[in-house]
Legacy VTK file of the C-alpha trace (Angstrom):
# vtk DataFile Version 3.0
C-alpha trace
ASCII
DATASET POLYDATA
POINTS 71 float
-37.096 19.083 -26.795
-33.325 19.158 -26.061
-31.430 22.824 -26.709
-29.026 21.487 -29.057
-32.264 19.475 -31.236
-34.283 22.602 -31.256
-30.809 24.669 -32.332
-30.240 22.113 -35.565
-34.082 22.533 -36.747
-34.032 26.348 -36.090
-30.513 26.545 -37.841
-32.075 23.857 -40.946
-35.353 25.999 -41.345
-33.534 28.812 -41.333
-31.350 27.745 -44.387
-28.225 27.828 -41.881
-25.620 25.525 -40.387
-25.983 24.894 -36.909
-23.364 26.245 -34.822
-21.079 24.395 -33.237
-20.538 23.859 -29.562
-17.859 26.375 -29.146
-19.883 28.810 -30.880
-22.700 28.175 -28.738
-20.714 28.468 -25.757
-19.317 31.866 -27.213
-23.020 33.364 -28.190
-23.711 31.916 -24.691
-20.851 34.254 -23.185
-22.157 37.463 -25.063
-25.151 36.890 -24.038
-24.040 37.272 -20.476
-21.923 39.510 -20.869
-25.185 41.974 -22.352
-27.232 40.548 -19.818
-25.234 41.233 -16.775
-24.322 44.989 -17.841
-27.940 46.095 -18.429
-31.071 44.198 -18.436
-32.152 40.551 -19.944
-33.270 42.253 -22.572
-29.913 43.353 -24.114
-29.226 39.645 -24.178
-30.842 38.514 -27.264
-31.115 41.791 -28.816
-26.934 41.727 -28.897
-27.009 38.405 -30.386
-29.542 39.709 -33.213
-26.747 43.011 -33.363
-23.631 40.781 -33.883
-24.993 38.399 -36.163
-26.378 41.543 -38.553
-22.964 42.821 -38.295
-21.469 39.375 -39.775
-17.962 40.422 -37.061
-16.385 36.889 -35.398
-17.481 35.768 -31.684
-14.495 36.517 -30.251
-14.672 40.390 -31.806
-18.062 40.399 -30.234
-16.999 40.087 -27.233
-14.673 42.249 -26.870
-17.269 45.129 -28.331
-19.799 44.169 -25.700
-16.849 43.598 -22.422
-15.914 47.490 -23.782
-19.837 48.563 -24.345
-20.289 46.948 -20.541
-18.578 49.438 -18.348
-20.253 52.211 -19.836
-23.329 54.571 -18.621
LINES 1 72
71 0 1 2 3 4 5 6 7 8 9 10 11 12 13 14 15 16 17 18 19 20 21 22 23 24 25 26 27 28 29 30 31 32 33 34 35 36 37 38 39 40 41 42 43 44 45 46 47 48 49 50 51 52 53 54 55 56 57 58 59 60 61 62 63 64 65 66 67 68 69 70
């Protein structure tokens, strides 16, 4: 199944809308971002943080660029 299929039925089951491709693109970037500063494991675990915290994409990002220099 194609990414952006499985996305629409997750979002639809889930009682969501799907996101759109610039939002993907942007979840796709903090993902990295987390990813790249610590483990693979902070990648969807930030994802599940920012979308409990209900804060924009672009907010997110600039939380986890700030969060990514620091040890």
């Amino acid at each position: 199944m194609k990414p952006e299929h499985w996305i629409e039925r997750f979002a639809e089951g889930a009682g969501v809308q799907s996101p759109s491709a610039e939002d993907v693109e942007a979840i796709l970037d903090l993902a990295g971002t987390a990813a790249h500063a610590s483990e693979r494991t902070a990648a969807p675990v930030a994802c599940w943080i920012g979308a409990r915290s209900g804060r924009p994409l672009d907010e997110l990002a600039e939380i986890a660029a700030r969060v990514g220099g620091g040890d």
